[in-house]
N, C-alpha and C positions, 0 to 999 in steps of 0.2 A: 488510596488510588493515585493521587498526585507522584509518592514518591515513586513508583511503582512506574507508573506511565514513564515520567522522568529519567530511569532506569532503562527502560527499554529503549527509548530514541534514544539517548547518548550512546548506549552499548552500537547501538545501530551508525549511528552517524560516525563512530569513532573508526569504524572495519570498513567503511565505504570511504575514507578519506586515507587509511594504510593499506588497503588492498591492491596494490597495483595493478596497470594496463587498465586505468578509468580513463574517460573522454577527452581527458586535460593528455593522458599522454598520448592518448593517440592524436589526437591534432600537433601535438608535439614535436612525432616520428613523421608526418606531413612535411611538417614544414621543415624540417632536418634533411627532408629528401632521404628518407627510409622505410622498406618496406614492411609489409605489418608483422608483427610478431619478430620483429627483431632489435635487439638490445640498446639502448638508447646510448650514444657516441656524442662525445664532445664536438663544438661545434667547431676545433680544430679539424677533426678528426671523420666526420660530416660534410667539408668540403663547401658548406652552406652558409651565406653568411648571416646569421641569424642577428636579429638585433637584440638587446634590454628593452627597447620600449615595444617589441613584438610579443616578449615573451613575457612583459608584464600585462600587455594588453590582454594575450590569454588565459593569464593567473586569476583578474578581473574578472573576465565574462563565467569564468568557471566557479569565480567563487573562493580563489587558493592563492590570494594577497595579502592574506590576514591569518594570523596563529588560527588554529583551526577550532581552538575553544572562544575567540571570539566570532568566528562563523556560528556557531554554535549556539550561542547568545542571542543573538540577529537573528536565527533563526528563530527561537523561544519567544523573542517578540523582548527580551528584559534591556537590549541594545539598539540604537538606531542604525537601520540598513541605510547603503548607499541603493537608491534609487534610480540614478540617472546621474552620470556622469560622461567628463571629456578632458583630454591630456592633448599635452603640445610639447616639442622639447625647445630649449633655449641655446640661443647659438653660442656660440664657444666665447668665452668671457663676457657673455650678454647676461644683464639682469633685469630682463623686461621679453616677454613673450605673450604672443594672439593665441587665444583657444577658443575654439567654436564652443558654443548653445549646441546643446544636440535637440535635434530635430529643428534646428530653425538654421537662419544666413547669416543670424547675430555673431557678433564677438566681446570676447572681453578684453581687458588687459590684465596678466599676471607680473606683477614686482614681486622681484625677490632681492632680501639683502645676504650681505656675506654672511652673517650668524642661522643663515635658515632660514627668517622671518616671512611673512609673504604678505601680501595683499593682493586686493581683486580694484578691478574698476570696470565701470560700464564703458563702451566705447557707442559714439553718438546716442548718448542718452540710452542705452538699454539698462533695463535695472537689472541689479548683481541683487534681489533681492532672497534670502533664502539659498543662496550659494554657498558654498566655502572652499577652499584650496590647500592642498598638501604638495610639499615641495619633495622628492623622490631623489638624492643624493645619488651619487655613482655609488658611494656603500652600500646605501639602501637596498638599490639596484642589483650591488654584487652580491647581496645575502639573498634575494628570490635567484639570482642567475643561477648557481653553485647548487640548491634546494633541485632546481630544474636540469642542471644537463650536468649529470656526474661526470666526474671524470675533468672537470678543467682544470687548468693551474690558475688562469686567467680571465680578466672581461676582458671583452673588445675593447680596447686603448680609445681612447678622446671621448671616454661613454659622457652625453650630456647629462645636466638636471632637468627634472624631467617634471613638470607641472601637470594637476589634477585637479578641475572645478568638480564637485559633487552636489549632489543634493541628498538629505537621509532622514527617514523620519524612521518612525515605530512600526513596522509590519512584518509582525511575528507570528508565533500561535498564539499567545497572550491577546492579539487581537483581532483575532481572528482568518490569517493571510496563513494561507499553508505553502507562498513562493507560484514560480511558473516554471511549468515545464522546462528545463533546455531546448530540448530537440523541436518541441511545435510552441515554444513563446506562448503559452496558453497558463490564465492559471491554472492550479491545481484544481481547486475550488470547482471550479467552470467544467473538468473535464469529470470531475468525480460525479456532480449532479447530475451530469448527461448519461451515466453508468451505471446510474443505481437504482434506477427504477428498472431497470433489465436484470440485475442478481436480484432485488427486490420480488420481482414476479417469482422466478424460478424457488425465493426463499418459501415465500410465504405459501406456497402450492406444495411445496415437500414436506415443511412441519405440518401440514391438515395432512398430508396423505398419512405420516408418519405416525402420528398421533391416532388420527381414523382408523387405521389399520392395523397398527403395532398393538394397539391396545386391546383392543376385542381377540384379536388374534391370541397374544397372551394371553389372556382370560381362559378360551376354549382349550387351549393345551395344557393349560395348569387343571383344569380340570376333566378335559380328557387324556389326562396322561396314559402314555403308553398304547393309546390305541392308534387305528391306522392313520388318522388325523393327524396326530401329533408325533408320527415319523416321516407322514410325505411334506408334512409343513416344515420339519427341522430339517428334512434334506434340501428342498429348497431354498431355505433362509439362510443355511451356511456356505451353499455352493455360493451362493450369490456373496455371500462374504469375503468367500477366501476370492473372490476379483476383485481387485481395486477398481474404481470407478472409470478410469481417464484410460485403464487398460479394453474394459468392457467398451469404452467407448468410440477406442480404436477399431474394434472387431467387428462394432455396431456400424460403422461409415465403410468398412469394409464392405462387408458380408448385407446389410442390408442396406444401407441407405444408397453403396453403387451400383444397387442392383433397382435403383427407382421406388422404392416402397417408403422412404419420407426422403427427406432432403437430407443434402448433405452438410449444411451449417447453415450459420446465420439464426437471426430472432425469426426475422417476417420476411416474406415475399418481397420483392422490386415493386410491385403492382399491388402491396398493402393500402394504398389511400385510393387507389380507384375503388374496391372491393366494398358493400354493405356491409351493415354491419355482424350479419352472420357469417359470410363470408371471412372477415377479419377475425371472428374466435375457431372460426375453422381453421385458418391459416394460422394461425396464434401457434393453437395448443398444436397442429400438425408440425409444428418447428419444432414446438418442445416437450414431445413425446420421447425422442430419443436420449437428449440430457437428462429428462426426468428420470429415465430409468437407468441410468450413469448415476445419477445424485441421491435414487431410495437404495440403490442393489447394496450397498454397505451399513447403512442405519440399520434397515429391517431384521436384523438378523441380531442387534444390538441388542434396539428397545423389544424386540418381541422376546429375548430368553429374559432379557431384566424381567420384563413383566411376570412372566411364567415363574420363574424360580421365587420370584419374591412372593408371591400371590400362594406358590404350592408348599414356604416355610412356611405361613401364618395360616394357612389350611391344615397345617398339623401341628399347631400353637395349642395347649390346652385349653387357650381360650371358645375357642372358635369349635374343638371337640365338647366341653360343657354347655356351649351354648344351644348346640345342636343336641345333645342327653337330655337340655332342659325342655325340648318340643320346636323348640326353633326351625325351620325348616332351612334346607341345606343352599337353596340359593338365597333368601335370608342371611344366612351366614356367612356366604359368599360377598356380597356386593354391599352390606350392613354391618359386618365386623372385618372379617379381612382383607376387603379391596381397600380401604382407605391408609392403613396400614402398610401394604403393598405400595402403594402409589409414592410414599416417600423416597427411595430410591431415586424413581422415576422425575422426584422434584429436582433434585441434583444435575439433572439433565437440560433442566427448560435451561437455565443461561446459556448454557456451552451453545443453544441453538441462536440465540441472539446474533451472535457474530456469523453464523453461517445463511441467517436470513439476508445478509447484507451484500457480505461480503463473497459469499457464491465458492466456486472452487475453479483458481485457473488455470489449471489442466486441461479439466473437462472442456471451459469456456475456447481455450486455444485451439480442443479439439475440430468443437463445431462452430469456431470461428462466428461467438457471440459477444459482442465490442460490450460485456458487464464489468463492471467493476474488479474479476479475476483476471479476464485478460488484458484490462489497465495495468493491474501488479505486475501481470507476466512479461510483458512488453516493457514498464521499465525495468526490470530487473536485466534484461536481456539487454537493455538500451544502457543500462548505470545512468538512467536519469534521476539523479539525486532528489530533487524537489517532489519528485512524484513519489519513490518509493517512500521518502520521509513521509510525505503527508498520505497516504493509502495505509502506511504502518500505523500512524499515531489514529486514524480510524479505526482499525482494525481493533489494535490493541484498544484501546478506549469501550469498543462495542465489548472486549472480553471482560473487562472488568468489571464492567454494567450486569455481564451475564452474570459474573461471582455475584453479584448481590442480587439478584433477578433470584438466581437459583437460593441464596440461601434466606429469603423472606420465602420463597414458594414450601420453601423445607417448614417454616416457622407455621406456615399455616396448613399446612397436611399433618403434621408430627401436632398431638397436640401437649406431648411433654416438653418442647421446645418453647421459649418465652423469651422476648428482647425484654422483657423490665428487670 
């Protein structure tokens, strides 16, 4: 699992950091005085006088001040993050510059010697304690500038040095920090919690229906094969297939939720906390009637032929023909020799459900504009909020994994020719 997981976010992080037109360039094409979607110009060329310490300031809050395998690191939790930091530039042959405390009125003082060196000092007694400084060379400078605005020959002439108090500890996944938002300063953590007892609901109400229903259903058609049951039930179960969910659920806010017969998004009501408490499982499940049936239209048609075909090999198993020759009686033989049997397939399946108990489907969620844990994903993906898609992936993925072993101890204990010793 480890290496595995590992794989997935690096792959992932790697195409979010070379993918162009992320957030870093679009504030980029802002402050160049360019409209969007158009090719990024030199700041000759721009008209704009852009600075080094602007465009290092936005490397910073972005995250794209540092080789991006040590972003990378930071993030893993195996490197110390910058936390909280503040820069100042120094005046033209000065070697002593003030940079604010951020969040406070404080200051420090930054020494710098010719070889690079730096120190800190408190100014009236403020402790420098737990701080540190990095000294930002005009080279420096000129290797983020060049990285940023293709196309120049040049820095801006008299670029200063340019000082950086920080502060950094360990807050990775290693410690459990999945980062904060960009866009709403929130952490991840914080936003995920509030999202997941809403795909949670929708989960855990789809596996019981899925299981409740798919199951017995498959049973009756495996052995009323071919009669009128088990052609109005296969019509049904594969129309409802060939729809993709987020499609049906298009059709559904169409055709029936504009016409007033449920709503047309959202979990609950505006007026869910004045409501009793019958009232609220009224209002409840009346919301989510119409995702539900966006979320079974595609399974059902799954687990109910898995059931059926597997149930109607082992129904003409010569096992299960002998045991009936021997006086056995034929549901006897049914639901005592060959459902168990049967059911093994079917094991293969409980993990895959794991991740979708959680993590919901965020199509659907965007459709009826259900704030779950899908339309988290969906909104940053659409937003390039890095922090969030990372940490909603590394959940995701992590619940899949879970399911791989979920499903193959369910296999170990349904199969009884299967054995971990």
């Amino acid at each position: 699992m480890p290496p595995t997981l590992l794989g997935i976010t690096l792959l992932v992080f790697v195409i979010m950091r070379l993918v162009p037109g992320g957030p870093m360039e679009e504030d980029l094409k802002k402050l160049m005085g360019q409209g969007e979607g158009k090719a990024t110009k030199s700041r000759e060329q721009s008209g704009f006088s852009l600075k080094p310490d602007m465009l290092i300031k936005l490397a910073g809050d972005y995250d794209r001040d540092k080789p991006n395998i040590i972003h990378y690191l930071e993030w893993l939790g195996l490197m110390p993050r910058d936390i909280s930091k503040s820069a100042a530039l120094f005046e033209k042959d000065s070697l002593e510059t003030e940079v604010s405390l951020p969040g406070t009125t404080d200051s420090v003082k930054v020494n710098r010697s010719p070889d690079g060196k730096a120190s800190i000092e408190g100014l009236n007694g403020v402790s420098v304690a737990g701080w540190k400084v990095r000294i930002q060379s005009p080279v420096d400078q000129w290797n983020i500038w060049k990285k940023w605005v293709p196309g120049s020959i040049s820095m801006p002439k008299d670029t200063p040095y340019r000082a950086e108090i920080y502060q950094s500890r360990f807050a990775g996944l290693l410690q459990g920090k999945l980062g904060s938002s960009m866009k709403y300063q929130e952490p991840v953590s914080v936003m995920v919690r509030q999202r997941m007892p809403i795909s949670l609901f929708y989960g855990v109400i789809e596996i019981l229906l899925i299981y409740g229903i798919c199951l017995p259903l498959g049973i009756v058609k495996a052995i009323k094969h071919r009669s009128w049951l088990d052609h109005v039930s296969s019509i049904v179960v594969f129309a409802g297939y060939a729809i993709p969910g987020y499609a049906l659920g298009a059709l559904l806010v169409v055709y029936v939720c504009a016409n007033g017969f449920f709503p047309m998004g959202g979990f609950v009501s505006e007026n869910f906390r004045e409501l009793g408490m019958m009232g609220k499982i009224h209002d409840l499940f009346y919301h989510a009637a119409m995702p539900l049936v966006c979320y079974l239209v595609g399974a059902f048609a799954m687990m109910t032929m898995m059931v059926k075909n597997s149930l109607m090999d082992h129904l003409a198993a010569d096992y299960v023909r002998t045991a009936i020759a021997k006086g056995v009686s034929f549901k006897r033989a049914v639901f005592r020799h060959a459902l168990r049997n049967s059911l093994i397939p079917l094991a293969t399946t409980v993990g895959g459900n794991v991740s979708i108990l959680v993590a919901g489907s965020m199509f659907i969620e965007k459709i009826f504009d259900i704030n779950g844990f899908g339309l988290l994903q969906f909104n940053a993906l659409i937003e390039r909020d890095e922090y969030v898609i990372m940490g909603t992936l590394t959940i995701a993925a992590f619940l899949m994994l879970i399911g791989n072993m979920i499903s193959d101890i369910a296999v170990a204990l349904v199969d009884p020719k299967i054995s971990f010793e």
